[in-house]
C-alpha positions in Angstrom: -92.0 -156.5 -88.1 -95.9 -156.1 -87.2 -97.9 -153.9 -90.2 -98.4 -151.0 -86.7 -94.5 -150.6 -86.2 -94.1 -151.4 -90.0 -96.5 -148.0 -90.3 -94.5 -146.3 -87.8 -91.6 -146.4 -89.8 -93.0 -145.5 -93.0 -94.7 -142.9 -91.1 -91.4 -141.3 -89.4 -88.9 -141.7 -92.5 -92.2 -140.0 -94.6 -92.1 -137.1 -91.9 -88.5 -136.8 -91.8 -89.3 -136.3 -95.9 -92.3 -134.4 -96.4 -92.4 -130.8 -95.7 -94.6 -130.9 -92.5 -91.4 -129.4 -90.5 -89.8 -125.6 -90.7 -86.3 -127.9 -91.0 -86.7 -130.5 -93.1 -85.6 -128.7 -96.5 -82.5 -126.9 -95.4 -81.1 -130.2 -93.3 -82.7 -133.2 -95.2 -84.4 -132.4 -98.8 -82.0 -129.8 -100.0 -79.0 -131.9 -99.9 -80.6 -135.0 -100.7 -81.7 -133.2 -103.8 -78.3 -131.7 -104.3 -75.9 -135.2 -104.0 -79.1 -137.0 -106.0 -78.6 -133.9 -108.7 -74.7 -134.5 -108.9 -75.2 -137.6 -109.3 -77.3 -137.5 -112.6 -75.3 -134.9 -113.8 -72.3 -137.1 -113.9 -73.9 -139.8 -116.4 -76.2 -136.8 -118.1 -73.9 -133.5 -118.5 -75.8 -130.2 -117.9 -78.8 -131.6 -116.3 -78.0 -130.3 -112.9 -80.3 -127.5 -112.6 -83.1 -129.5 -113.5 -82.5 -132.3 -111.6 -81.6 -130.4 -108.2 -85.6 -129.4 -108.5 -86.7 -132.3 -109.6 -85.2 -134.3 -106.8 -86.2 -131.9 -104.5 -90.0 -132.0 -105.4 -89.3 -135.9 -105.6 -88.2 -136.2 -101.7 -91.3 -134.0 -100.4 -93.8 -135.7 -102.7 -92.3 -139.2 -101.5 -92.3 -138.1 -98.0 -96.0 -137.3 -98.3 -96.9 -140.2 -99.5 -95.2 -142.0 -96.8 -96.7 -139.9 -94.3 -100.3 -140.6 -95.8 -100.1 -144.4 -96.3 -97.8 -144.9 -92.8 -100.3 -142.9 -90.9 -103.6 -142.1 -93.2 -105.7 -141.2 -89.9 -103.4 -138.4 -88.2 -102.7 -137.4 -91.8 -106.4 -136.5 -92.8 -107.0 -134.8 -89.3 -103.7 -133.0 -89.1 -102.8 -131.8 -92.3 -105.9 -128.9 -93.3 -106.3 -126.2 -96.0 -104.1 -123.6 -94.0 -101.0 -126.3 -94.0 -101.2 -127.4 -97.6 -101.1 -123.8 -98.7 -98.2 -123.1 -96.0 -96.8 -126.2 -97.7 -97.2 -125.4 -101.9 -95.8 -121.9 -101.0 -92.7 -123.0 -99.2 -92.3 -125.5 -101.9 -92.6 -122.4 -104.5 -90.2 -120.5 -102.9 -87.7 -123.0 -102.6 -88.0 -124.0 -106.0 -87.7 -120.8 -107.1 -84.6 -119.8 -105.1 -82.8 -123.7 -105.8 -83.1 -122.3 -109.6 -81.9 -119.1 -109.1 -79.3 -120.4 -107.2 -78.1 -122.8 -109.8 -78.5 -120.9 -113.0 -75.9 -118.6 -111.3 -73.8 -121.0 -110.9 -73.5 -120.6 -106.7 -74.4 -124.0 -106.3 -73.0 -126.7 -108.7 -72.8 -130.7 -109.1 -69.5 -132.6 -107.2 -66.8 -132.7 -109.7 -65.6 -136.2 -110.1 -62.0 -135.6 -111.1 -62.8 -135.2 -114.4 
């Protein structure tokens, strides 16, 4: 592949990633995060909770960074004050509600027949 369509990519997989879209957490981070989580709890018993926000801050940090080296012009024009505080408080909030979630217990790792 060229280094432009080679951007492209890396651009678009970072997008589908980052939190620059209303959808991306419900439909793409949040079960990444989740499968990634039960995953590592399976080798590292209670971890869960942690890991499901780790993960999740994990796949938005990655997908920025995609975003910025796949496409650092549109990046730097595009993404402003107003979005990056749009984007640390829907990060908070998620964070916030994945832990509440999981300290409850509502969401929990796969059970691997254990």
């Amino acid at each position: 592949m060229t280094k432009k369509v080679w951007s492209k990519v890396i651009f678009f997989i970072g997008w589908i990633l980052s939190p620059f879209t209303w959808w991306n957490d419900t439909f793409v981070n949040l079960p990444i995060a989740y499968a990634l989580a039960s995953v590592h709890n399976y080798f590292f018993q209670r971890t869960f909770s942690a890991g499901v926000i780790a993960y999740y801050w994990f796949t938005n940090i990655i997908g920025i960074l995609m975003v910025y080296f796949g496409g650092r012009e549109l990046f730097m024009k595009e993404f402003g004050r107003k979005k990056r505080l749009n984007f640390i408080f829907t990060v908070a909030v998620y964070s916030l509600i994945l832990a509440a979630l999981s300290f409850k217990g509502i969401i929990r790792p796969f059970q691997y027949g254990r």
